[in-house]
C-alpha positions, 0 to 999 in steps of 0.5 A: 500500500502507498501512502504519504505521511507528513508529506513523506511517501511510503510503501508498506505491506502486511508482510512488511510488517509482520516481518519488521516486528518478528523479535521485536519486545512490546513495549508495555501498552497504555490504551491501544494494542494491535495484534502482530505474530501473536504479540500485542504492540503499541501502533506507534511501535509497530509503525516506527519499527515498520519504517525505520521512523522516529516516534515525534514523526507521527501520532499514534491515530496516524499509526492506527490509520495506516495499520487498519488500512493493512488489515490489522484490528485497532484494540483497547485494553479492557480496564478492570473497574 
């Protein structure tokens, strides 16, 4: 999938991603996940990590955007009340 992000163009794919985070520890989770070979990531760490990126670069609902758009599934963990 092509795209522009802060006026960069990329190219990125699901395997491009999957293979990006392969090894990759999660970072811990504050409200949003998505699911990556079976890890639960950050979307901003699974964004910067996928294109070499540094995290001031884009928001977290810009990562969130691109990845659905890949077909990953935005989550939230579930607090306990």
């Amino acid at each position: 999938m092509e795209f522009t992000l802060r006026g960069n163009d990329y190219n990125l794919d699901r395997p491009d991603v999957e293979k990006a985070m392969k090894g990759v520890l999660p970072e811990p989770i504050r409200q949003y996940f998505m699911e990556v070979n079976g890890e639960k990531y950050p979307p901003k760490q699974v964004l910067a990590e996928s294109l070499r990126l540094g995290r001031v670069e884009f928001t977290t609902m810009d990562a969130s955007s691109i990845l659905k758009r890949l077909g990953f599934k935005l989550n939230q963990i579930k607090r306990k009340s």
